[in-house]
MARMI-863379 format. One record per residue (C-alpha): residue number from 1; x, y, z. Coordinates in pm, 1 decimal. Example, Ala and Ser with C-alpha at 12.3 -4.5 7.8 and 13.67 -1.06 7.14 Angstrom:
2
LOMI resi        X        Y        Z
LOMI    1   1230.0   -450.0    780.0
LOMI    2   1367.0   -106.0    714.0
This chain:
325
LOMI resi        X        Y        Z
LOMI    1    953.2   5617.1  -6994.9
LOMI    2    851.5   5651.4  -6650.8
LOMI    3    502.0   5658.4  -6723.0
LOMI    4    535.5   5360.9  -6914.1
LOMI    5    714.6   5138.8  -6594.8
LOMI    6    444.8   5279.9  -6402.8
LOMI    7    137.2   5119.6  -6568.6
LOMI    8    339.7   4766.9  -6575.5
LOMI    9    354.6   4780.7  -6206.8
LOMI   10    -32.1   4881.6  -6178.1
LOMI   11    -66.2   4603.5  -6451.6
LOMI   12    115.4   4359.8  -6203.7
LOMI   13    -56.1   4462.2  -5889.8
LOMI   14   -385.8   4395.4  -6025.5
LOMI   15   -307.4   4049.2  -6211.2
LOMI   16   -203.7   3954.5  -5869.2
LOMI   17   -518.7   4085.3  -5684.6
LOMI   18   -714.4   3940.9  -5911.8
LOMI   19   -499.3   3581.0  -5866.1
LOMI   20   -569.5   3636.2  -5458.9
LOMI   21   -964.2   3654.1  -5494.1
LOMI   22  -1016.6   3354.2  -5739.4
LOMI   23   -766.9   3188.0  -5494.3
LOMI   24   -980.4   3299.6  -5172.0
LOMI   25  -1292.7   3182.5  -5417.5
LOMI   26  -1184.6   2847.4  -5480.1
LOMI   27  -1355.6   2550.6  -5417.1
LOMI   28  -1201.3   2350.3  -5074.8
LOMI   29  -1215.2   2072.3  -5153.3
LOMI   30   -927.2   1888.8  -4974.3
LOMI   31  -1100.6   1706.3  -4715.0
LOMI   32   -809.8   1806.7  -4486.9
LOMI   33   -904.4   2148.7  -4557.8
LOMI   34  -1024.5   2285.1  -4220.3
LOMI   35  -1283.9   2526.6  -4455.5
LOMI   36  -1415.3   2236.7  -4669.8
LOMI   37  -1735.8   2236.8  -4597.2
LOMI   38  -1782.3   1894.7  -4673.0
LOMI   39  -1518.1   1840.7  -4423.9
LOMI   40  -1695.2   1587.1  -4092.5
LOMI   41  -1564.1   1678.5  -3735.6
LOMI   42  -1509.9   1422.6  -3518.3
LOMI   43  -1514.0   1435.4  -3138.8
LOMI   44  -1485.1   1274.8  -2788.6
LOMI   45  -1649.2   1316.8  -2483.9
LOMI   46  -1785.6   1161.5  -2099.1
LOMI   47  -1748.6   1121.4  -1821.2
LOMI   48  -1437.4    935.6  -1538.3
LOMI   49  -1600.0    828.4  -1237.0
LOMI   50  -1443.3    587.6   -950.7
LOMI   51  -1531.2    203.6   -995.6
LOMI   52  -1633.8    213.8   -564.5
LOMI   53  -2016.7    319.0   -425.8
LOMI   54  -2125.8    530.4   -410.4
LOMI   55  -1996.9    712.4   -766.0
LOMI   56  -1722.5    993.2   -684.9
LOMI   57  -1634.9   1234.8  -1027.4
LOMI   58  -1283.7   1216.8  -1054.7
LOMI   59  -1104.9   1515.2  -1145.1
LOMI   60   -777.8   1578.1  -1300.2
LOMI   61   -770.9   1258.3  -1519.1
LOMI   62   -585.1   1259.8  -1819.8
LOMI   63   -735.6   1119.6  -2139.7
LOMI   64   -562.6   1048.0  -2452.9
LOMI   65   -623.3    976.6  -2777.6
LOMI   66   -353.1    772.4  -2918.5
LOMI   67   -410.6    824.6  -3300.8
LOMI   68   -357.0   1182.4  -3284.9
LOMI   69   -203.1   1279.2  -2965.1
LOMI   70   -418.7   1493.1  -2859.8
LOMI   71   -545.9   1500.5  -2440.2
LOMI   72   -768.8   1610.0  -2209.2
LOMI   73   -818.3   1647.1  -1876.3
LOMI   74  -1113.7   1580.0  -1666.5
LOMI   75  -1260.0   1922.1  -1485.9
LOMI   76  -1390.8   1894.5  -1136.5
LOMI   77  -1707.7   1699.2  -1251.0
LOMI   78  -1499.1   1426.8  -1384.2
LOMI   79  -1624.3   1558.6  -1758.1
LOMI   80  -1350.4   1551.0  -2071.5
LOMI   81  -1395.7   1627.0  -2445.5
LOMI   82  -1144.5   1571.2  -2758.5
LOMI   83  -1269.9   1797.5  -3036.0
LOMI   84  -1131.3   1834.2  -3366.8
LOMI   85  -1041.0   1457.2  -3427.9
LOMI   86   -958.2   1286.9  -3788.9
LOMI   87  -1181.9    986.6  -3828.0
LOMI   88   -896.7    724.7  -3717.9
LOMI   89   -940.0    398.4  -3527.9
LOMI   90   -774.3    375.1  -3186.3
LOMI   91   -728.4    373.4  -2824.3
LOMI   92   -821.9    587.1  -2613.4
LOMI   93   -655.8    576.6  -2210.3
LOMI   94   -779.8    718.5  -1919.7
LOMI   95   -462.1    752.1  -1627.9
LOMI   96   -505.8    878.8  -1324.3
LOMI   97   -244.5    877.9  -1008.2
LOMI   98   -365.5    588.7   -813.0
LOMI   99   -594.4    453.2  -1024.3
LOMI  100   -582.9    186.7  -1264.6
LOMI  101   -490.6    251.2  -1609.0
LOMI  102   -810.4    214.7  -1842.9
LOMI  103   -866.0    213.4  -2214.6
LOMI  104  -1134.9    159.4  -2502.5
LOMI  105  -1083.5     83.7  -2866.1
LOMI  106  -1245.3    357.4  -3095.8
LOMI  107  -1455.9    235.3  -3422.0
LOMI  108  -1620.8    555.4  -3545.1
LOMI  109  -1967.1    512.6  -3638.5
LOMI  110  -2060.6    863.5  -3606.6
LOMI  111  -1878.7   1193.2  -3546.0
LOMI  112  -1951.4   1176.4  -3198.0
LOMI  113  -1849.9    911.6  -2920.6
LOMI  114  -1962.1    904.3  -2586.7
LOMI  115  -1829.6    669.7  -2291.5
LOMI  116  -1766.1    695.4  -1914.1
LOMI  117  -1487.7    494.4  -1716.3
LOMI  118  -1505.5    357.2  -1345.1
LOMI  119  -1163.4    347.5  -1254.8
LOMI  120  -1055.2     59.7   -972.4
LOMI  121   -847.9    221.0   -695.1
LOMI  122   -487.3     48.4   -636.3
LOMI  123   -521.0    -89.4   -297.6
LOMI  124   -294.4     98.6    -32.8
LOMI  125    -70.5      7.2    274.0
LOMI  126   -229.0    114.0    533.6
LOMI  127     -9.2     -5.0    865.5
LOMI  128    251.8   -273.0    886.5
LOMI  129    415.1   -470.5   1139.2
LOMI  130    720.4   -677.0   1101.0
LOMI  131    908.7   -825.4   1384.7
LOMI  132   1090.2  -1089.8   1537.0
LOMI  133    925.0  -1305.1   1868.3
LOMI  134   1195.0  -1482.6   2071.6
LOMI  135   1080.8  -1698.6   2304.7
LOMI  136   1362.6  -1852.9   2588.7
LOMI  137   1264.8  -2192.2   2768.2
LOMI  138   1416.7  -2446.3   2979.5
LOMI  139   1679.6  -2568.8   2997.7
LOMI  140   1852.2  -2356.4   2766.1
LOMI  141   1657.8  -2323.5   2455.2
LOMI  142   1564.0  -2002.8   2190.7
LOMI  143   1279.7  -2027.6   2005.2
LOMI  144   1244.6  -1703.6   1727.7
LOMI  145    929.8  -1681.4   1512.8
LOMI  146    915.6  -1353.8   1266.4
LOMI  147    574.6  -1215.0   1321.3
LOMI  148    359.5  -1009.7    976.0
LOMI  149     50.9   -767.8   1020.3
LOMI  150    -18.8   -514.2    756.4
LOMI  151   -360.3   -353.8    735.6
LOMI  152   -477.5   -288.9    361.5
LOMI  153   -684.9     22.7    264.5
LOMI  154   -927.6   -108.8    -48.4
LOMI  155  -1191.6    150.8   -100.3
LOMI  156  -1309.3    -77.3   -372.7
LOMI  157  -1341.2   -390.7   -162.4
LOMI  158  -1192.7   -619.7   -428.2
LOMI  159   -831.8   -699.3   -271.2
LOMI  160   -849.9  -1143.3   -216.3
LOMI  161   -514.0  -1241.8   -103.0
LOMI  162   -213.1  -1019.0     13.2
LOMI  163    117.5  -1188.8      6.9
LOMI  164    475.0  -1138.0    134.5
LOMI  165    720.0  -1127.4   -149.9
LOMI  166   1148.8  -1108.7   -211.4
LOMI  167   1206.2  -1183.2   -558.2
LOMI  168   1569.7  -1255.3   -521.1
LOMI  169   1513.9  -1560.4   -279.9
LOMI  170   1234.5  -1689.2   -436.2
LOMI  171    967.5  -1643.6   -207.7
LOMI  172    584.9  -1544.0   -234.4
LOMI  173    408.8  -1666.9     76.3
LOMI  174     48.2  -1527.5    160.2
LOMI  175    -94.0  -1384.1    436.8
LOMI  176   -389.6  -1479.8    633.8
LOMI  177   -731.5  -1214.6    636.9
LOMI  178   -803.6  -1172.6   1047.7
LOMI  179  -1204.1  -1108.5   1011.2
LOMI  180  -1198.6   -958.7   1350.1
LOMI  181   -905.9   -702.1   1345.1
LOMI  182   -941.5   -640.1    964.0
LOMI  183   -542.6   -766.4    917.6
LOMI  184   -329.2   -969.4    678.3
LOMI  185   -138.2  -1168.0    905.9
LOMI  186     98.3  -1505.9   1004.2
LOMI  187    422.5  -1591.1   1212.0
LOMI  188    642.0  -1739.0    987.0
LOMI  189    962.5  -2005.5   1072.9
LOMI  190   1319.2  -2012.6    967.3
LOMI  191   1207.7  -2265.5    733.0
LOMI  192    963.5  -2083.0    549.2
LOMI  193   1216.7  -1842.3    464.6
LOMI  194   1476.7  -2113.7    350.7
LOMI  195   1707.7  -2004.4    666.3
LOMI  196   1854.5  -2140.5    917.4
LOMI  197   1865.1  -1835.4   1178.3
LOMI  198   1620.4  -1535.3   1124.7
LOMI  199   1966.2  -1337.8   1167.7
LOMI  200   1979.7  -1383.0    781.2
LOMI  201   1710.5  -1160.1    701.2
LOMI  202   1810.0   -864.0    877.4
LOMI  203   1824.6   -542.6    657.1
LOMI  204   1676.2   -716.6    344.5
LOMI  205   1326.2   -559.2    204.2
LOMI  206   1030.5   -716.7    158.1
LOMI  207    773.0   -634.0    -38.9
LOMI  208    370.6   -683.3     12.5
LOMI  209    173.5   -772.6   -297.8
LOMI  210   -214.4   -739.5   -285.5
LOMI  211   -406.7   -989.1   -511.4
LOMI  212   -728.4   -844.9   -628.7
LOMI  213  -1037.4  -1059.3   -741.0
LOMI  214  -1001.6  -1004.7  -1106.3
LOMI  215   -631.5  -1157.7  -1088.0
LOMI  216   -427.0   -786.0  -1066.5
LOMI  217   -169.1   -807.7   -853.7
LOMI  218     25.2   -442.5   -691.6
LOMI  219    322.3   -357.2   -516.1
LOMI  220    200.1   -182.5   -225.3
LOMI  221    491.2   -131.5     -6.3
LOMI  222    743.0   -295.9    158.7
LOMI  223    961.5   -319.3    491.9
LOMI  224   1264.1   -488.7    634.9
LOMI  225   1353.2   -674.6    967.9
LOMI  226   1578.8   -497.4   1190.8
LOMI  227   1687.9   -709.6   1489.5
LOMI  228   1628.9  -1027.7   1668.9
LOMI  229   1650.9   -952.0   2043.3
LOMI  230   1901.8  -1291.9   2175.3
LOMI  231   2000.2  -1090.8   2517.5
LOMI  232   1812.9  -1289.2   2786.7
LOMI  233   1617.1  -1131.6   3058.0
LOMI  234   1650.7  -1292.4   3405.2
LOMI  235   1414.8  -1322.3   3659.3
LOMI  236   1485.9  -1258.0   4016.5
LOMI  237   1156.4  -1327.9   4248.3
LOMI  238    946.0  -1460.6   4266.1
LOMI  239   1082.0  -1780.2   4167.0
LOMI  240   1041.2  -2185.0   4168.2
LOMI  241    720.6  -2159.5   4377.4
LOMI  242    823.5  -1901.5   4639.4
LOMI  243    538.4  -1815.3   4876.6
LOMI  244    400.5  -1446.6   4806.5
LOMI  245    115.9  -1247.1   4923.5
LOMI  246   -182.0  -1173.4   4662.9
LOMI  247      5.8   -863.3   4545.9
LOMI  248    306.0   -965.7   4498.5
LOMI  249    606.1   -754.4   4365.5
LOMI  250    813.9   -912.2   4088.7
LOMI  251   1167.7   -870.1   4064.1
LOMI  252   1419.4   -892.1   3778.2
LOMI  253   1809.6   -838.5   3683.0
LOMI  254   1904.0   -511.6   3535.1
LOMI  255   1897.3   -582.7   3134.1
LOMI  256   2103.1   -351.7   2930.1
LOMI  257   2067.7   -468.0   2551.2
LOMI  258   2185.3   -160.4   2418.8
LOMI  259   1881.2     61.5   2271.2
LOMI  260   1586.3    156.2   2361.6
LOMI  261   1268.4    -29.9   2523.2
LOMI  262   1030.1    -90.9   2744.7
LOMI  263    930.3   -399.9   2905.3
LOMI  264    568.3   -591.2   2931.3
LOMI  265    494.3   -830.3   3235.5
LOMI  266    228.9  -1134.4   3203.5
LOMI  267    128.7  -1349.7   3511.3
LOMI  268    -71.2  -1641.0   3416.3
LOMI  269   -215.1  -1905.6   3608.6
LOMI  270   -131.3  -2304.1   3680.3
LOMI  271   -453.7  -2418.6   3407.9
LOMI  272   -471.0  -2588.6   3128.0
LOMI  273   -407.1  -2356.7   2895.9
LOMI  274   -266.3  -2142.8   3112.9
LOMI  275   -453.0  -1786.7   3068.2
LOMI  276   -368.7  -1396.3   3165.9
LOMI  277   -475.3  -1308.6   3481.3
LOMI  278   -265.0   -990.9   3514.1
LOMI  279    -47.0   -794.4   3288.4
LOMI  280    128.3   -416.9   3217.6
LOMI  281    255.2   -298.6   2965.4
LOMI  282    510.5      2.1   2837.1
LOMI  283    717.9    -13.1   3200.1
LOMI  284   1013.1    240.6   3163.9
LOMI  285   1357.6     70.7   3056.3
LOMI  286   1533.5    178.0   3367.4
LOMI  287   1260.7    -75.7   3597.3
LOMI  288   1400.0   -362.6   3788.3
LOMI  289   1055.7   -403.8   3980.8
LOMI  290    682.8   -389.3   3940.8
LOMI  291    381.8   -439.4   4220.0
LOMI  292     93.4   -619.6   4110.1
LOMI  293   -201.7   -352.5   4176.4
LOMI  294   -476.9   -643.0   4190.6
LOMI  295   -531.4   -926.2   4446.5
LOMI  296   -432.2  -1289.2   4292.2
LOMI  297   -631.1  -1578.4   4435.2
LOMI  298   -469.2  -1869.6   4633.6
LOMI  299   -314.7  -2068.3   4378.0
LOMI  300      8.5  -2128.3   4220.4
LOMI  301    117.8  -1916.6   3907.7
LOMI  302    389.7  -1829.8   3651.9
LOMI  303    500.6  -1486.8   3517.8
LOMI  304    737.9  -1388.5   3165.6
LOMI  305    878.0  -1049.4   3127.0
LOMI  306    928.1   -901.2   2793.6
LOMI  307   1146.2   -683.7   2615.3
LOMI  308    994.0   -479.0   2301.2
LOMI  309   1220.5   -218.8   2126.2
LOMI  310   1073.1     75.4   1888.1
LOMI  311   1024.0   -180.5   1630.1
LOMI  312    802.4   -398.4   1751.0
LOMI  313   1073.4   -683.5   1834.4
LOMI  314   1086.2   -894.0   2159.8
LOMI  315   1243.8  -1142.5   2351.6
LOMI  316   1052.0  -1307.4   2634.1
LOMI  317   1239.9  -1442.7   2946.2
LOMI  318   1156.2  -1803.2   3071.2
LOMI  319    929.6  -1829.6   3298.2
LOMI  320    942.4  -1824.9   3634.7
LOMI  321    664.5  -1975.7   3920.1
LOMI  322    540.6  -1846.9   4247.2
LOMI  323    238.7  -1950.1   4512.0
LOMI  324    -15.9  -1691.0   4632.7
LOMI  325    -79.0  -1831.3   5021.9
């Protein structure tokens, strides 16, 4: 009896060996079937480079290929490859931090596919200014001008227009290029803004938008105002054509706004347009006085003092007159 259960199981184990090789034998011919031999790989490979001269191999790009889901990343030559790939139609990105998002749509004509990408840097903020100006003039008047500089960093040289933007109130006003100091800039009114005090803008973000030539437009930073300076300053002496010598020391009252600053002094002289003749800036807060360190030729003259606080805002006194003998 036992010698008879034992030959079924032999009987068993070899039906079943014998099951395994023609299995292992077969034919593959699934084209799925990674051991079909019949079975065409498809793959993807090149090269991610940066759109600005000269040509810089970007590294640590991430390609995808949508179809399958499969992704790569570029090594320190800016080189990527996608191996293994299903022939299937579709897109293939490129992304890389700071760069624009690029893409090409896949028809397979062979197994292999080959392409490179210049990727267009997103222009940068590279400095910004963003103050009020407040002028005072007789007899009693304010005038208050907000004042825009930002400096754009474009390796790619394609930025055309940068604007000033605020969604919420409607407004998308453009700056002007400076060829000489490389800045977007403009002094802007109350009525640009839709305002009737520059008080209204204080605290609210705005954002700059660069415009580049082929119509892309990017959020490249943003900033706020932060005060209007409407203390006056008041000048002492000289004053209404007093009599001085060619060095003459100007004089004015104590101003206490409340934070920090320094002051800026201008003389100019009696022409038309009056021009600097002599100025100095960054004098220490606590200053009621300053001695001009240059002689002034006979003539007559007018000087302005200025207050500018750590954010670039300023108020400028009226101006006041004086006679060098």
């Amino acid at each position: 009896m036992i010698n008879s259960i034992k030959r079924k199981i032999l009987f068993f184990i070899a039906l079943a060996s014998g099951v395994i090789q023609l299995s292992c034998d077969a034919p593959h011919l699934n084209p799925l079937d990674p051991q079909n031999p019949d079975r065409q790989i498809y793959q993807i490979e090149g090269f991610v480079y940066s759109f600005s001269l000269p040509r810089v191999s970007l590294q640590n790009a991430l390609i995808y290929w949508t179809p399958e889901n499969k992704a790569s990343v570029t090594n320190s030559n800016g080189y990527f490859k996608i191996e293994t790939l299903e022939k299937k139609d579709g897109w293939l990105v490129v992304k890389l931090d700071g760069y624009r998002t690029d893409s090409v749509y896949i028809v397979w004509n062979s197994s292999k596919y080959y392409k490179e990408f210049f990727l267009n840097q997103i222009p940068k903020l590279d400095s910004v200014e963003f103050y009020s100006v407040l002028t005072n003039h007789y007899p009693n008047i304010q005038n208050v001008t907000l004042s825009v500089r930002v400096k754009v960093y474009d390796k790619d040289n394609d930025v055309d227009s940068v604007f000033i933007q605020n969604q919420s109130m409607g407004i998308k006003l453009p700056l002007n290029y400076n060829v000489q100091n490389k800045f977007y800039e403009r002094e802007f009114s109350e009525f640009d803004f839709y305002v009737d005090d520059f008080s209204e803008l204080i605290g609210i973000k705005f954002n700059f938008v660069a415009k580049e030539l082929n119509g892309n437009e990017y959020s490249i930073g943003f900033e706020k105002l932060n005060r209007i300076i409407k203390e006056e300053i008041i000048l002492e002496s000289p004053i209404n054509y007093d009599s001085t010598s060619s060095r003459p020391m100007l004089l004015w009252r104590r101003f206490s706004p409340g934070f920090k600053f320094t002051y800026n002094v201008e003389i100019y002289n009696d022409e038309f347009p009056p021009a600097v003749v002599w100025s100095k800036k960054n004098i220490n807060m606590d200053s009621t006085s300053v001695i001009v360190d240059t002689d002034l030729p006979s003539g007559n003259y007018f000087w302005v003092l200025w207050c500018v606080d750590q954010f670039l805002n300023r108020a400028r006194s009226r101006p006041a007159s004086f006679r060098v003998k």
